[in-house]
Residue frames as a rotation matrix with the C-alpha (Angstrom) as fourth column:
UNK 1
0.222 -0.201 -0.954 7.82
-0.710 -0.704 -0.017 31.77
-0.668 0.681 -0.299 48.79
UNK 2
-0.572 -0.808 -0.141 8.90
-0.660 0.352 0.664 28.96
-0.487 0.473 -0.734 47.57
UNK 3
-0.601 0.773 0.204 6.12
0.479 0.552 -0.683 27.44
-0.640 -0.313 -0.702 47.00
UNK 4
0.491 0.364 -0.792 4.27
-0.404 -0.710 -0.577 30.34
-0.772 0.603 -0.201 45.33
UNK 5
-0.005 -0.703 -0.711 7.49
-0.835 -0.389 0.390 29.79
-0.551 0.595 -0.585 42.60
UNK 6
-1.000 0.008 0.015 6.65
0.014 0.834 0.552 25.84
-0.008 0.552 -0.834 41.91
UNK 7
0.165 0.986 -0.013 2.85
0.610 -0.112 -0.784 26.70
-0.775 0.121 -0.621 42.10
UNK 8
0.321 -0.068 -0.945 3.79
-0.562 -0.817 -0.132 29.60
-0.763 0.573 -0.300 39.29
UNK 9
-0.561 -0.595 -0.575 6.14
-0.828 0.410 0.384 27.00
0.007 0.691 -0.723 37.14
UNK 10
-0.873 0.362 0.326 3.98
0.417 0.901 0.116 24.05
-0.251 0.237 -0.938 37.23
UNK 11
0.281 0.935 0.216 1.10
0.377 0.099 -0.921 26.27
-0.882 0.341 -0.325 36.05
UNK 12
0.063 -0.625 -0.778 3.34
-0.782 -0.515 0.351 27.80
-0.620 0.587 -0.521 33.49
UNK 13
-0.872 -0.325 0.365 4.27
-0.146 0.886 0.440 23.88
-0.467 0.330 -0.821 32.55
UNK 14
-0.148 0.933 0.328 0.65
0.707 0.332 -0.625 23.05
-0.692 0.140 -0.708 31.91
UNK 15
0.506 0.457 -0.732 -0.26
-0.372 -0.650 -0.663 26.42
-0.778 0.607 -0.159 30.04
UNK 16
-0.411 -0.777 -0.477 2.54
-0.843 0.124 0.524 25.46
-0.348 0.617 -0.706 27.69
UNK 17
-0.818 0.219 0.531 1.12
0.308 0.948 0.084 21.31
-0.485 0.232 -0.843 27.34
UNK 18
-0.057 0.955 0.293 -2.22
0.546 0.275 -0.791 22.68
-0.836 0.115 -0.537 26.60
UNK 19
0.760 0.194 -0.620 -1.18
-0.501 -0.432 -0.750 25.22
-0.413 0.881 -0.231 23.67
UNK 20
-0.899 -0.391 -0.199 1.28
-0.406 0.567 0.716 22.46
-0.167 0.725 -0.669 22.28
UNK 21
-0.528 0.728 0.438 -1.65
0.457 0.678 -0.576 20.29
-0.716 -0.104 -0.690 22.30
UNK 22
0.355 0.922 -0.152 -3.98
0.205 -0.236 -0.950 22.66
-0.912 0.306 -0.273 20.84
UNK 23
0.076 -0.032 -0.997 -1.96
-0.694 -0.719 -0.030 23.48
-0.716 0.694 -0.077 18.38
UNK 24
-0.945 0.034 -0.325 -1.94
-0.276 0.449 0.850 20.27
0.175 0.893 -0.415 16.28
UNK 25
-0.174 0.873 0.456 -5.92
0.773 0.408 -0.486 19.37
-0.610 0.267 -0.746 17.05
UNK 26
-0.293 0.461 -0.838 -6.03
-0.662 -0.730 -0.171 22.06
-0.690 0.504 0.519 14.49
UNK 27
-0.585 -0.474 -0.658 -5.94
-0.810 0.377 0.449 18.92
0.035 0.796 -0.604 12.50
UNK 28
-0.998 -0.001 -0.055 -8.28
0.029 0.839 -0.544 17.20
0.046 -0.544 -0.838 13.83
UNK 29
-0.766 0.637 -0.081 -11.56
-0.615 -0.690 0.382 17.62
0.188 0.343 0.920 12.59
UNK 30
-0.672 0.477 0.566 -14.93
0.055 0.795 -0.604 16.11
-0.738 -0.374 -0.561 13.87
UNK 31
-0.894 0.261 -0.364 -16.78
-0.272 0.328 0.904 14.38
0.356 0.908 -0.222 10.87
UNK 32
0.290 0.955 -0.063 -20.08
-0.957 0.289 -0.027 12.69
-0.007 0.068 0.998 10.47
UNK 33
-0.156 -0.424 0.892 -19.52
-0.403 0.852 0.334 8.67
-0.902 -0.307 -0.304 11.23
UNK 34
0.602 0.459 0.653 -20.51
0.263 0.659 -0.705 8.13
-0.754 0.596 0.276 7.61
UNK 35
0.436 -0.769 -0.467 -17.17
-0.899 -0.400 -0.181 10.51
-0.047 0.499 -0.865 5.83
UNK 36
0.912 -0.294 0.285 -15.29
0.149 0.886 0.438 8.15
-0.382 -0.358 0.852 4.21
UNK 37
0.097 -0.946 -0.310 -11.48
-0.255 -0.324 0.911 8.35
-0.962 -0.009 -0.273 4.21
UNK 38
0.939 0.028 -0.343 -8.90
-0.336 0.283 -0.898 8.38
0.072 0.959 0.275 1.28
UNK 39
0.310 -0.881 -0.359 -7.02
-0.099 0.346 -0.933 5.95
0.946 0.324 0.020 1.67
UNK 40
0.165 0.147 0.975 -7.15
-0.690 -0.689 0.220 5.40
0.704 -0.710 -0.012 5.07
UNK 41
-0.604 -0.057 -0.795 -7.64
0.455 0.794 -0.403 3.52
0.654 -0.605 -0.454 8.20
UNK 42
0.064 0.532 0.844 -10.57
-0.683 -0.594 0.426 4.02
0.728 -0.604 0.325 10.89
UNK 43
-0.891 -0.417 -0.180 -10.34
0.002 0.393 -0.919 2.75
0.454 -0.819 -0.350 14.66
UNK 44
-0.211 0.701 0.681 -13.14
-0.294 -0.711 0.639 2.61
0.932 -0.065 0.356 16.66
UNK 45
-0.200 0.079 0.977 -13.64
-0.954 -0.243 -0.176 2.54
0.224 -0.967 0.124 20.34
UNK 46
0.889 -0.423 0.176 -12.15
-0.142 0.110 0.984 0.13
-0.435 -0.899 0.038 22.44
UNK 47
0.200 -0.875 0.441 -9.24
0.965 0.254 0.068 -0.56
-0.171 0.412 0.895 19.94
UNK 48
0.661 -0.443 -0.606 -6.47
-0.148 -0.868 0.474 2.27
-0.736 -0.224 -0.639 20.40
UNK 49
0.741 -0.385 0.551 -3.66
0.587 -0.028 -0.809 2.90
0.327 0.923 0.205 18.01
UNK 50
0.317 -0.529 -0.787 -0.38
-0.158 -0.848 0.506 4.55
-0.935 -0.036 -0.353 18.01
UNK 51
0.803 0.318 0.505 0.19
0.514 0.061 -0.856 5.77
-0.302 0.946 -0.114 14.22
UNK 52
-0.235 -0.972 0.005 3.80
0.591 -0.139 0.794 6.45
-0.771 0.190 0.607 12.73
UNK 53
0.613 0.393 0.685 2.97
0.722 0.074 -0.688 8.59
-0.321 0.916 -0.239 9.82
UNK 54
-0.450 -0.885 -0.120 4.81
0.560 -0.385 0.733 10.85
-0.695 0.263 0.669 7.22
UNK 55
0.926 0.378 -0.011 2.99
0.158 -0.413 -0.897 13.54
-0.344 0.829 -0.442 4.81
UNK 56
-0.082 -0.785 0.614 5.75
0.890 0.220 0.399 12.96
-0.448 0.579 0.681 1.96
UNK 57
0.545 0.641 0.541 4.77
0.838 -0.430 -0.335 16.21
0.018 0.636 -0.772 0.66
UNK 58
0.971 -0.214 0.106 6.97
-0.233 -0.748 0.621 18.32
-0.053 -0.628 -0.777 3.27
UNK 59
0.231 -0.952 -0.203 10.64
-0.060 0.194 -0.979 18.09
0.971 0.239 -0.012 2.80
UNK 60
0.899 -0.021 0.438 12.35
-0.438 -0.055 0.897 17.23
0.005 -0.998 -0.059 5.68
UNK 61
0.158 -0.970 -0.183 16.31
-0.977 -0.180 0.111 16.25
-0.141 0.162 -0.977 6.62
UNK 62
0.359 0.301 -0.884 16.94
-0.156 0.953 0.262 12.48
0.920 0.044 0.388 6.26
UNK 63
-0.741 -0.624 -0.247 18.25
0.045 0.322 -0.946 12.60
0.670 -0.712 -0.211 9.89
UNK 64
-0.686 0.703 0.187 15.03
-0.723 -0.628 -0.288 13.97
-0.085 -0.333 0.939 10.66
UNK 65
0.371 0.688 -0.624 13.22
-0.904 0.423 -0.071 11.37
0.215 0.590 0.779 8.96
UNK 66
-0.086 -0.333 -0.939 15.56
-0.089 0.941 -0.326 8.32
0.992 0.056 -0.111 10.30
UNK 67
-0.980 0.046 0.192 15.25
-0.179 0.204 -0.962 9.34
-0.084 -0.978 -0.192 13.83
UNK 68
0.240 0.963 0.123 10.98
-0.961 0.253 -0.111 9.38
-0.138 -0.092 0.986 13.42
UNK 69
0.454 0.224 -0.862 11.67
-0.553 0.830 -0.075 5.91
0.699 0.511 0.501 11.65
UNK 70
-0.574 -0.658 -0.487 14.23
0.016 0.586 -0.810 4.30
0.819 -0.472 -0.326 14.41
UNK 71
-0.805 0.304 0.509 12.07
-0.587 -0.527 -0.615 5.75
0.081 -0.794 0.603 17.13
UNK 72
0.132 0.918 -0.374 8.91
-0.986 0.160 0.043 4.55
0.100 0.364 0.926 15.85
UNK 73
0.190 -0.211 -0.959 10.64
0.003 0.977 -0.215 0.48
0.982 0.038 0.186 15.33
UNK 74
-0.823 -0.442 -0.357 11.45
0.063 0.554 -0.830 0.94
0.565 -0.706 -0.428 19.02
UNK 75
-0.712 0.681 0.171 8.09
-0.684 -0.727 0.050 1.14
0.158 -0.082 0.984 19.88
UNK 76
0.330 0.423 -0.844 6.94
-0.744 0.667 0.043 -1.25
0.582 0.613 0.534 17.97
UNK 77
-0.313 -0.739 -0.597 9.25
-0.307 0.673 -0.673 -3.27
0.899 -0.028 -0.437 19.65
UNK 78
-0.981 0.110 0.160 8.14
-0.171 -0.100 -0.980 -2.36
-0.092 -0.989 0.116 23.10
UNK 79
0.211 0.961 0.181 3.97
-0.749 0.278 -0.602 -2.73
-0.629 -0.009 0.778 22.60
UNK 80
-0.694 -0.635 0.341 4.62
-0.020 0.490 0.871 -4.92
-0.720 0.598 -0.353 20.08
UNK 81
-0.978 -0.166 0.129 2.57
0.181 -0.351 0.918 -5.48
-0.107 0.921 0.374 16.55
UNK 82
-0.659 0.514 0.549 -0.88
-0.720 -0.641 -0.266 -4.73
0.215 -0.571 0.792 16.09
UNK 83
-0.774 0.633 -0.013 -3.76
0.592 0.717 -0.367 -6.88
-0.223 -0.292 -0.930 18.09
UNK 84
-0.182 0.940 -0.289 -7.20
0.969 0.221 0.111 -6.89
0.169 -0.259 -0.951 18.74
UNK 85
0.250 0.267 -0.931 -6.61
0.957 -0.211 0.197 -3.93
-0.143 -0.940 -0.308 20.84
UNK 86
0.215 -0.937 -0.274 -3.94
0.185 -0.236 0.954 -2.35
-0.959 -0.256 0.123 20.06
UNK 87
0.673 -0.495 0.549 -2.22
0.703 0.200 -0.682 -1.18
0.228 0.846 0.483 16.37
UNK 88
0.642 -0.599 -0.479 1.07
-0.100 -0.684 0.722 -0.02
-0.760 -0.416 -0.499 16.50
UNK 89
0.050 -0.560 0.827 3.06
0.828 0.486 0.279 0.58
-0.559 0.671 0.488 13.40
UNK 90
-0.678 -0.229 -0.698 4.01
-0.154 -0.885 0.440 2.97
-0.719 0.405 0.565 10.85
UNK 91
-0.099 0.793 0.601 1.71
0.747 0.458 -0.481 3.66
-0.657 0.402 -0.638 8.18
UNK 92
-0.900 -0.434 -0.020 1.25
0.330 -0.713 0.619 5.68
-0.283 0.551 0.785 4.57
UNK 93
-0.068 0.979 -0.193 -2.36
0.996 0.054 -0.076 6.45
-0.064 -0.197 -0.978 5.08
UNK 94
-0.830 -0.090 0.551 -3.16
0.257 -0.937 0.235 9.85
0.496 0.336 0.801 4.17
UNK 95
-0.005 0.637 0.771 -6.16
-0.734 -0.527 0.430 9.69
0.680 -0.563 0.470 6.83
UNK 96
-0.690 0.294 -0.661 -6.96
0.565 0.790 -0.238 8.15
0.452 -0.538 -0.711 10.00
UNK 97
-0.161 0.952 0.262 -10.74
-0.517 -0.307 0.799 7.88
0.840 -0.007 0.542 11.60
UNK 98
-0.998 -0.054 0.014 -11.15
-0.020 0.112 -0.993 7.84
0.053 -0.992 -0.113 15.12
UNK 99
0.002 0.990 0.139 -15.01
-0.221 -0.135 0.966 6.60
0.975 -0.032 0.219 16.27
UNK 100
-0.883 -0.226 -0.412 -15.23
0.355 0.254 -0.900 7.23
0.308 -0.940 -0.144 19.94
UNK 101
-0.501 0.818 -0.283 -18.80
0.208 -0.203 -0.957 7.00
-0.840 -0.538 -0.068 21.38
UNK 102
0.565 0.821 0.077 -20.86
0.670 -0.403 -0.624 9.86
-0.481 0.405 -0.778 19.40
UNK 103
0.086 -0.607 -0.790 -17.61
-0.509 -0.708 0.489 11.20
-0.856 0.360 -0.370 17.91
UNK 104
0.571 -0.461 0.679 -15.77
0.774 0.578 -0.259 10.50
-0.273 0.674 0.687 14.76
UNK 105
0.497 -0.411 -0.764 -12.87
-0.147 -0.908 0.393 12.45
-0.855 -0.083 -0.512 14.62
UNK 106
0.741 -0.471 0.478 -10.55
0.626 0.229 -0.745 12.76
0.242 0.852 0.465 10.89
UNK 107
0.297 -0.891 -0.343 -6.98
0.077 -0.335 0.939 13.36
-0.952 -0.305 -0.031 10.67
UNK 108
0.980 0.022 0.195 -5.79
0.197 -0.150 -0.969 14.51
0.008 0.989 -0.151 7.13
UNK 109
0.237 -0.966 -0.103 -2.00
0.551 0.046 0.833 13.63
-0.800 -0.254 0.544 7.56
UNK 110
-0.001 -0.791 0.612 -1.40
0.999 -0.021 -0.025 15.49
0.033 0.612 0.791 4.06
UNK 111
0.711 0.444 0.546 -2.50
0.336 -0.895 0.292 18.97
0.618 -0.025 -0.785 5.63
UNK 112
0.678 -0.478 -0.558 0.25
0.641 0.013 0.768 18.27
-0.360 -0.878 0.315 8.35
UNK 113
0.924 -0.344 -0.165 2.67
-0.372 -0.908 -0.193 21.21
-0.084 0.240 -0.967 8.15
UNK 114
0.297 -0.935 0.192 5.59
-0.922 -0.229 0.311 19.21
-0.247 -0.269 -0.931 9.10
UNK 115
-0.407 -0.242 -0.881 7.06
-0.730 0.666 0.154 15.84
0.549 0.706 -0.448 7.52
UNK 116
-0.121 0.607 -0.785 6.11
0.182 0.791 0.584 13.43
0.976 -0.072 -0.206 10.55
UNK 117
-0.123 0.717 0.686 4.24
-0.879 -0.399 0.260 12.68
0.460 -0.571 0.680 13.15
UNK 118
-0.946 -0.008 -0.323 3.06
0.109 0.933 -0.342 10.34
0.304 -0.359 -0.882 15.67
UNK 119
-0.190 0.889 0.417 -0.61
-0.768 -0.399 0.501 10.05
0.612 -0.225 0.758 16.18
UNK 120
-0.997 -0.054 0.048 -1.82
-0.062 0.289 -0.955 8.68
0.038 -0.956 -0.291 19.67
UNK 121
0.013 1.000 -0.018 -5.60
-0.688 0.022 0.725 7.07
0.725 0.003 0.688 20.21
UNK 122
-0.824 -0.490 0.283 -6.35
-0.489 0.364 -0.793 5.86
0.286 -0.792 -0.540 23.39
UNK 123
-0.601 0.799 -0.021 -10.18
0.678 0.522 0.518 4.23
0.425 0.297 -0.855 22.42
UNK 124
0.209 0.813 -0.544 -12.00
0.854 -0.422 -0.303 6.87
-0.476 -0.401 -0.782 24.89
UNK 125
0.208 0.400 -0.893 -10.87
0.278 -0.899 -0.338 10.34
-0.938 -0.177 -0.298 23.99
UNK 126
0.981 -0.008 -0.192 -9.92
-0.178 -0.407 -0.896 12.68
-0.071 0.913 -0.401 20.96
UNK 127
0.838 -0.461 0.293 -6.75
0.254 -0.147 -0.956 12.11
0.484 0.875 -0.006 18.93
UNK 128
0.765 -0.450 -0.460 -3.39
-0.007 -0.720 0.694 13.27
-0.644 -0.528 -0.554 19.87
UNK 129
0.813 -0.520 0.263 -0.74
0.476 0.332 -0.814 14.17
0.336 0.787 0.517 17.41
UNK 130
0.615 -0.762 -0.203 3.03
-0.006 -0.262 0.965 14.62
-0.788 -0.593 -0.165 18.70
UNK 131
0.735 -0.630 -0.252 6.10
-0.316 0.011 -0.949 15.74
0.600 0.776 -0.191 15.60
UNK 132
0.169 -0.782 0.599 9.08
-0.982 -0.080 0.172 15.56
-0.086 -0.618 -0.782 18.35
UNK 133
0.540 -0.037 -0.841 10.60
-0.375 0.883 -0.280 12.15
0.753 0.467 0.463 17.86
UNK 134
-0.673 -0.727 0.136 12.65
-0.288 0.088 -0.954 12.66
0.681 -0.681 -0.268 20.52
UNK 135
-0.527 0.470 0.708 9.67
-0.767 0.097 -0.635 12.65
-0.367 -0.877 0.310 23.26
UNK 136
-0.019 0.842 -0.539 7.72
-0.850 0.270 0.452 9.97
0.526 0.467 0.711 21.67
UNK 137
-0.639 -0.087 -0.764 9.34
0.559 0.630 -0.540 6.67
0.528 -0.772 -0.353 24.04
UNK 138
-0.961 0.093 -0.262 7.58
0.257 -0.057 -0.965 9.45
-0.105 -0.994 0.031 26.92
UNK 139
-0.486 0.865 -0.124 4.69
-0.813 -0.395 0.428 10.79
0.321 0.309 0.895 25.25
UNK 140
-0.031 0.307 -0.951 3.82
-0.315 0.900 0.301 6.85
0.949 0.309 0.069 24.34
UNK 141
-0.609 -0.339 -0.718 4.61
0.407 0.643 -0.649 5.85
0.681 -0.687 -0.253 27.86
UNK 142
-0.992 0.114 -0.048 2.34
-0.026 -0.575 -0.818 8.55
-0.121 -0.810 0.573 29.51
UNK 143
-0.437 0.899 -0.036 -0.34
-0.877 -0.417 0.240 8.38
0.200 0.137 0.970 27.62
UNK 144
0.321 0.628 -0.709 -1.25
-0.308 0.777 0.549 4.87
0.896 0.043 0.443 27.99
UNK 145
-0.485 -0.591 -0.644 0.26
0.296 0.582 -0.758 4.61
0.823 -0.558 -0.108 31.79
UNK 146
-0.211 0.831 0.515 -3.29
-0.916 0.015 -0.400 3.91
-0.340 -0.557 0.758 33.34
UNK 147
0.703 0.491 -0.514 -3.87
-0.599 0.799 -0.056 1.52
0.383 0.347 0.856 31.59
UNK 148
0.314 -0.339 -0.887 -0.82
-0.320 0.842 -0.435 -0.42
0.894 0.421 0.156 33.02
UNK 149
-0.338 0.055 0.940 -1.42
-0.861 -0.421 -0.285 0.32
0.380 -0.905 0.190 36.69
């Protein structure tokens, strides 16, 4: 029985990850590799990114807005600034372009519903965008923990 009850909650857990997920790749829109951004920044496959951003448009508390920003510098801190590989940093880019393979994917940060955001490229797949500041140390730490196996 017991068993059944963590087979029932760990598919529960997942159903949940996969409509948080889906619900910001509404934002995420696959383009033609020739769209060019406004104002932007484009990545393209093997160099990954993790992207601090802020659609100033949305009001939002300034505690709200100092934890994304403190969060975000400890990040930074921890991968540290951006390389070859690698950009990590905040940014006031009103798009970022992802080219992975035969994709190109556009983010349009001033459509975002909510003030900020953290936007996750890992060079192979689509996009991920996370608002929670709190989870971002784990988000950041899961998603790229293959790569540090």
């Amino acid at each position: 029985m017991k068993n059944s009850q963590k087979s029932i909650k760990l598919v529960a857990y997942y159903l949940i990850i996969i409509f948080l997920n889906s619900c910001s790749s509404r934002y995420i829109k696959l383009v033609s590799p020739d769209t060019k951004t406004e104002f932007g920044i484009t990545l393209t496959t093997p160099s990954q990114g993790i992207f601090f951003v802020e659609n100033e448009k949305v009001g939002a508390s300034k505690n709200k807005i100092e934890i994304h920003t403190k969060t975000a510098n400890s990040i930074y801190n921890n991968y540290g600034p951006a390389t070859d590989k690698r950009f990590v940093g905040r940014t006031n880019a009103r798009q970022l372009k992802f080219n992975v393979k035969d994709k190109t994917y556009l983010i349009d940060i001033t459509k975002f519903k909510k003030r900020t955001a953290m936007v996750l490229f890992n060079g192979e797949s689509k996009p991920i965008i996370k608002y929670n500041a709190k989870n971002y140390n784990a988000v950041v730490k899961d998603y790229f923990a293959a790569q540090y196996k």
